[in-house]
Each structure stands twice: as structure tokens, then as C-alpha cells.
C-alpha atoms as one frame of an Amber mdcrd trajectory, in Angstrom:
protein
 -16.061  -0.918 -14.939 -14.437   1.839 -16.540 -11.275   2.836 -15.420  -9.982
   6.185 -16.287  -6.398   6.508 -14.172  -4.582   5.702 -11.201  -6.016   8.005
  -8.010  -3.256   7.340  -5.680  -0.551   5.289  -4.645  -0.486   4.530  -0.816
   2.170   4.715   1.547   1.849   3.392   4.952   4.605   5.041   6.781   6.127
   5.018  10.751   5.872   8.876  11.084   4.067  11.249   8.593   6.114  14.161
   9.909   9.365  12.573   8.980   7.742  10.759   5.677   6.888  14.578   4.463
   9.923  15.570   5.340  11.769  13.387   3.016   9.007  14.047   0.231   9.519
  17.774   0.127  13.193  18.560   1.231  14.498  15.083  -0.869  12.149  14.976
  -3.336  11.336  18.142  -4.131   7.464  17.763  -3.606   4.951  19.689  -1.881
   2.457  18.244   0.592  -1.148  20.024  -0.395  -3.299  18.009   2.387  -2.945
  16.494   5.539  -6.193  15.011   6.581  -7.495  12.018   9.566  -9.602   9.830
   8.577 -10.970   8.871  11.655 -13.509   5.840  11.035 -10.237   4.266   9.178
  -7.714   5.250  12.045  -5.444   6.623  10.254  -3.922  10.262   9.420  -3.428
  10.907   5.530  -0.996  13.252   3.788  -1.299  14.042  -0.184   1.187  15.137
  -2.737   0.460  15.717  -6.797   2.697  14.132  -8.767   1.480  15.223 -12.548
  -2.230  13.802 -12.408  -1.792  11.173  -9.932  -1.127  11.046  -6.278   0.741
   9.593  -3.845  -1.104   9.159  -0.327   0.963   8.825   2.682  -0.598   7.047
   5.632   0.214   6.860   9.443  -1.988   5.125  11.900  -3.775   6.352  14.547
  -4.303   2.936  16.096  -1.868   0.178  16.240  -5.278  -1.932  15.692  -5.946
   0.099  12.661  -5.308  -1.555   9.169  -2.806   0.567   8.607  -1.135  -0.345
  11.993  -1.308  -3.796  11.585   0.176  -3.824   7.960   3.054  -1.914   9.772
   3.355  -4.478  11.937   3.276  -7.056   9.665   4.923  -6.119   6.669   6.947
  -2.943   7.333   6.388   0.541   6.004   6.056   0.669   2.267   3.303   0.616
  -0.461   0.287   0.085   0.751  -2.563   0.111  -1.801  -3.340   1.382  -5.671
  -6.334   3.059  -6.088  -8.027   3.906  -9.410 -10.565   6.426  -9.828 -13.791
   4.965 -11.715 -17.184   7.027 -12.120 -18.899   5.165  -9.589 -17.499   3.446
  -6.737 -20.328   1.246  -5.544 -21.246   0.177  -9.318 -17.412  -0.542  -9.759
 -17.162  -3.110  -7.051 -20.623  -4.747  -7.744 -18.987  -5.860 -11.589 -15.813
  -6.924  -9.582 -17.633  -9.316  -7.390 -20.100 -10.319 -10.262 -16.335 -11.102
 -12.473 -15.456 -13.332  -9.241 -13.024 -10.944  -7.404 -13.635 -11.098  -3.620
 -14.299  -7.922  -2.218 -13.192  -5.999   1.273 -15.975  -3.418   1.085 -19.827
  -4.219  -0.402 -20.614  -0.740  -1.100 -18.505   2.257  -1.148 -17.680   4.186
   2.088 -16.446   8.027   2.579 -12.629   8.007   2.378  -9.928  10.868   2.497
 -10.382  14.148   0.231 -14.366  13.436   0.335 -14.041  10.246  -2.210 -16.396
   7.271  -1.657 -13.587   4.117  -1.833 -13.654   0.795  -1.659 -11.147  -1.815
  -1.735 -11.011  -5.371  -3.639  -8.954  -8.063  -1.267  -5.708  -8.489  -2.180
  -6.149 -12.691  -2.401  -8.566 -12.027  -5.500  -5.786  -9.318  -7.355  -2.864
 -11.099  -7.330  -1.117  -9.859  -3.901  -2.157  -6.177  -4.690  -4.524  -4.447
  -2.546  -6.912  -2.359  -4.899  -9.013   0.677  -4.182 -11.531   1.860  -6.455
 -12.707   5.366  -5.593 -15.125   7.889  -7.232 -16.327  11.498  -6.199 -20.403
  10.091  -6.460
């Protein structure tokens, strides 16, 4: 697996209206995407920070996984994702290197990237996405 930087940080937030809000009149950032993923219930907002991202997400479905972190843990961060040059590939060599997986192979995620995540029991408490543009 080669690694070659962090993709994204994400955010699950109550209201992506108010979240960009605070990103861009607080922060001084500018939101370049706002995109719904509908398979994943969930609405997605981007902003560049230097090379990496920062991904805020608001569900579409309290029974959506980002609804029911809400609802367990609270807004907050959400996920890391790293960008590697194949998705699919990258979680195969996790699972074979004993990491339990969410996702087998990769599946289509936000801004056209195939993602897939590694559980969060297997990465010390952090839920991992690896996600590549093949």
C-alpha cells in the first residue's frame, strides 16, 4: 500500500448550511463543492486547505451512517481518508496485514473517487478511508 497524503478530513456536522457558514465567514475558507451522495445518504461539502481537504458531511437519513454517528457521538470528526493509487488493491493488503475491513472492494464516493473504509476496531478507534481516482 502506498500512501501518498491525506485526501480529506471528515466532518459530520448538524447543518451544512450553518457548518459553511462558520468555515468561510470564521475561517476564512471557501467552499468549492457541495455534492449528495445519495447511495451513502448523505450531502457533502469540500473546502482546500493547501493540498488536503476537509469534507463536511450532513445526513440525509437519520438511518444513514452519518446520522447515526450524530446520534451517537455528536458532530465532530468523522473519518481520515488517504489517497492511495488504487483503492481496491489498497484494502486487499489491509485485510491480508489483518485489519478488518468495512468495504471488500472499493465503491464510487463524493468528487468521483472510488473509497473504501477500514473499521475503526482494526485502526485503533480511527475510522480510515482509503480512496483513489481508478
Amino acid at each position: 500500500m502506498n500512501i501518498s497524503h491525506i485526501e480529506h478530513i471528515g466532518i459530520a456536522v448538524n447543518n451544512l448550511e450553518e457548518s459553511i457558514k462558520y468555515y468561510e465567514d470564521v475561517l476564512g475558507m471557501k467552499c468549492y463543492s457541495i455534492e449528495e451522495v445519495e447511495d451513502q445518504k448523505v450531502k457533502t461539502a469540500f473546502f482546500l486547505v493547501g493540498n488536503t481537504k476537509i469534507e463536511l458531511l450532513e445526513s440525509t437519513s437519520p438511518d444513514g451512517p452519518i446520522g447515526k454517528f450524530i446520534e451517537k457521538k455528536g458532530q465532530g470528526i468523522h473519518h481520515i481518508a488517504f489517497a492511495v493509487e488504487n483503492a481496491t488493491k489498497a484494502l486487499q493488503t489491509a485485510e491480508e496485514r489483518g485489519v478488518r475491513l468495512i468495504d471488500k472492494v472499493s465503491r464510487k464516493g463524493a468528487e468521483g473517487l472510488n473509497i473504501g473504509f477500514l473499521h475503526p476496531k482494526s485502526t485503533h478507534g480511527v475510522l480510515t478511508e482509503l480512496c483513489s481516482k481508478e
